[in-house]
Every structure is written in structure tokens, then in C-alpha cells.
C-alpha positions in Angstrom: 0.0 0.0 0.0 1.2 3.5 -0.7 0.5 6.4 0.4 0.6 9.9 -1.2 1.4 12.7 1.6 1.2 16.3 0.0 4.1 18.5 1.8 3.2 21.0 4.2 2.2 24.6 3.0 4.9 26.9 3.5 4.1 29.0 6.3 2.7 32.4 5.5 5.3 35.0 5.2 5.6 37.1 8.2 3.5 40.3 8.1 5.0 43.6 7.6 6.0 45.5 10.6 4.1 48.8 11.4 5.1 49.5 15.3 7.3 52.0 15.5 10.8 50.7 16.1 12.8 51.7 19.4 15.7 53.9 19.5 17.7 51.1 20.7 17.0 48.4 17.7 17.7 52.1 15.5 20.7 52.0 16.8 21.4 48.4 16.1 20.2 49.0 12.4 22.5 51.7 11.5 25.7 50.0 13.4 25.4 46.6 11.4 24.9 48.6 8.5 28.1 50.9 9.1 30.1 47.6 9.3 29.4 46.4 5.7 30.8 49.9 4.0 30.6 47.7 0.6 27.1 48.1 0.9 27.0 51.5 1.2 30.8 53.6 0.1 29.8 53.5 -3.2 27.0 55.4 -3.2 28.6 58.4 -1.4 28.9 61.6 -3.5 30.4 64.9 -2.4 28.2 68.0 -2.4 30.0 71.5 -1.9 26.6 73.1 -1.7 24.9 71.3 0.7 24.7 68.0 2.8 24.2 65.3 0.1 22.2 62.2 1.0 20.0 58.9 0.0 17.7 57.0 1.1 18.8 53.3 1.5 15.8 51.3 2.6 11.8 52.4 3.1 9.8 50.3 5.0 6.2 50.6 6.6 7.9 50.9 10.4 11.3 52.4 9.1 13.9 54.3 6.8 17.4 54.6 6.6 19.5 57.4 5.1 23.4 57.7 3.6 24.5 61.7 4.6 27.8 63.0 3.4 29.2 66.1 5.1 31.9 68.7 4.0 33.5 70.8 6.4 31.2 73.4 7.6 28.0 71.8 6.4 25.2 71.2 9.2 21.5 70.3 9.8 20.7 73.3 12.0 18.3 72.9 15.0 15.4 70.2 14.2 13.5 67.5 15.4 12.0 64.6 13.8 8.6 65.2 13.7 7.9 62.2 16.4 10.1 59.6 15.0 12.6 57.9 16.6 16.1 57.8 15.6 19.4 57.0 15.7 22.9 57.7 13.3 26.1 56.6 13.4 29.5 58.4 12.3 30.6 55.9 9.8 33.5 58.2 8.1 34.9 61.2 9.8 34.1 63.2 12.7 30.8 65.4 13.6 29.8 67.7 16.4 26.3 67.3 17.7 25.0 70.6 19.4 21.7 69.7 21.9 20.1 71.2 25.1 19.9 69.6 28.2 20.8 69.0 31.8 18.7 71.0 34.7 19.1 73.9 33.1 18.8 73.2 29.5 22.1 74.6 28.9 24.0 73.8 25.3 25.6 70.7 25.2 28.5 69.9 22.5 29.6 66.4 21.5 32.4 65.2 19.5 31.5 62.5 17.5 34.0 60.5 15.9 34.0 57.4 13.5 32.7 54.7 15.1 29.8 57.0 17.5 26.3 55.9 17.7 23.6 58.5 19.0 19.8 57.5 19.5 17.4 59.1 20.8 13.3 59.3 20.8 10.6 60.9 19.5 11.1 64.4 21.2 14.9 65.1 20.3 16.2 68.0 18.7 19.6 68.7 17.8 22.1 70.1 15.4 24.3 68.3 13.6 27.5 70.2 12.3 31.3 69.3 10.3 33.4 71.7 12.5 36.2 68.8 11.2 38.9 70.0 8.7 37.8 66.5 6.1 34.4 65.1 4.7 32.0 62.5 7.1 29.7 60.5 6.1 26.4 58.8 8.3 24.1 56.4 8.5 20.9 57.4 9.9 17.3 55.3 10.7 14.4 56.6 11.6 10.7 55.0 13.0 8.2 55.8 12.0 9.5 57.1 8.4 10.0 60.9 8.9 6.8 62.7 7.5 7.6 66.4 9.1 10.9 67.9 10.9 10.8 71.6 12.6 13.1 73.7 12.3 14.5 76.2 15.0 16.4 78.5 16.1 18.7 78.9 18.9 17.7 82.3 20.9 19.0 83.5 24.2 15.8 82.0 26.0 16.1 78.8 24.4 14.9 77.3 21.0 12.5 78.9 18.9 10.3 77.0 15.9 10.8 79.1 13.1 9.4 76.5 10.2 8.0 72.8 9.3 9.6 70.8 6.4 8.2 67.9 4.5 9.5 65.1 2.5 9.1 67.2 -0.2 11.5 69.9 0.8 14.0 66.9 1.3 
């Protein structure tokens, strides 16, 4: 007697993930992917006008970026329009500029290769090349970035002086 047995199904594929991601599996994401430069160094252009950059990967939870920086290029104050986030200095050397402490005074980081930052869905910083050579980052955000504010540093603190899109990307 013989018998016929039809093979499993496969197994449904997994569905897409929607929940926002947490600043620490951001951070994860955009170390691993600053350890495969083959991936990525190719893609890096120079841009004496302006920060160049691309978008690597768009997903319904997350989105990851490739920045270049000249000296003296920098983001200005912003936030993330409720995403969280992380970069990481893959090339070169950055200064982050951000308020904190009891006082909210200025805070400056150095940030060399190798330097992770992550941070949640009310962080605003600025992101400068006060370095002498080009850097280049990898950064993830979750959600997707759908609006960032832009401010500006006053004596009283920071003041919200416009809201960007992805359009003005």
C-alpha cells in the first residue's frame, strides 16, 4: 500500500511590521549597517553646496539614510517630527549641538568614526562638520519621517521658526 502525503504549506510569510521601532533596535540597524561599507561607500557623493544624501531602505515601520558632510555643512536645530532615531558616524568626525541638563544649557559632543547617538521621538539637535575632512552617516528613523521643525537657537532657548516635509527633502 502506498501512500501519497502532500508537503506542508509553507508558512505564511511574516506580516510587515508597522510599530514604530525603538531607538535602541535604531541603533542596532544603523551600526550593522556601518560595518558592511561595501554596501553602502559606493554610493557616497560629495556636495559642496549642501549635505548630500540617499535613502537606502523604506519600510512601513522604518527608513534609513546615507549623509555625506563637508566641512562646515550642518542640519541646523530640528527634530523629527515624532520619530525615533538613531545615526552613526561611519566616516569622519561630527559635532552634535543639543540642550539639556537641569538647566537646558548647550551641550557639544564630538562625535567620531565609530559614535552611535539614539534618541526618541522628542529630540532636537544640530548636527555640524566643524572637522577640517568630509563625514559621512548612516541614519534610521521610526516611523519614516513625514515632518521635521526647524528652530532657532535664541537666548531664551529654542524657537520654531518652520516645518519641512519630505518634499522639501
Amino acid at each position: 500500500m502506498s501512500t501519497d502525503l502532500a508537503p506542508d504549506p509553507a508558512p505564511a510569510p511574516a506580516a510587515p511590521r508597522t510599530d514604530p521601532r525603538t531607538p535602541a533596535e535604531l541603533r542596532t540597524l544603523v551600526t550593522e549597517l556601518a560595518e558592511r561599507p561595501a554596501e553602502w561607500i559606493h554610493l557616497v557623493r560629495l556636495s559642496v553646496g549642501e549635505r548630500w544624501y540617499v535613502q537606502l531602505d523604506l519600510t512601513p515601520d522604518h527608513e534609513v539614510w546615507l549623509i555625506s558632510w563637508l566641512p562646515g555643512q550642518s542640519t541646523g536645530f530640528h527634530d523629527h517630527g515624532g520619530s525615533r532615531g538613531a545615526f552613526t558616524v561611519a566616516l569622519g568626525e561630527l559635532e552634535e549641538l543639543s540642550l539639556g541638563g537641569p538647566e537646558g544649557e548647550l551641550r557639544t559632543r564630538r562625535l567620531g568614526a565609530g559614535a552611535v547617538r539614539a534618541f526618541g521621538p522628542e529630540f532636537l539637535h544640530d548636527v555640524r562638520n566643524t572637522s577640517a575632512g568630509p563625514a559621512v552617516t548612516i541614519h534610521a528613523y521610526s516611523p519614516p519621517l513625514n515632518e521635521m521643525a526647524r528652530y532657532e537657537l535664541r537666548a531664551d532657548g529654542l524657537r520654531r521658526t518652520a516645518i519641512e516635509g519630505p518634499e522639501q527633502w
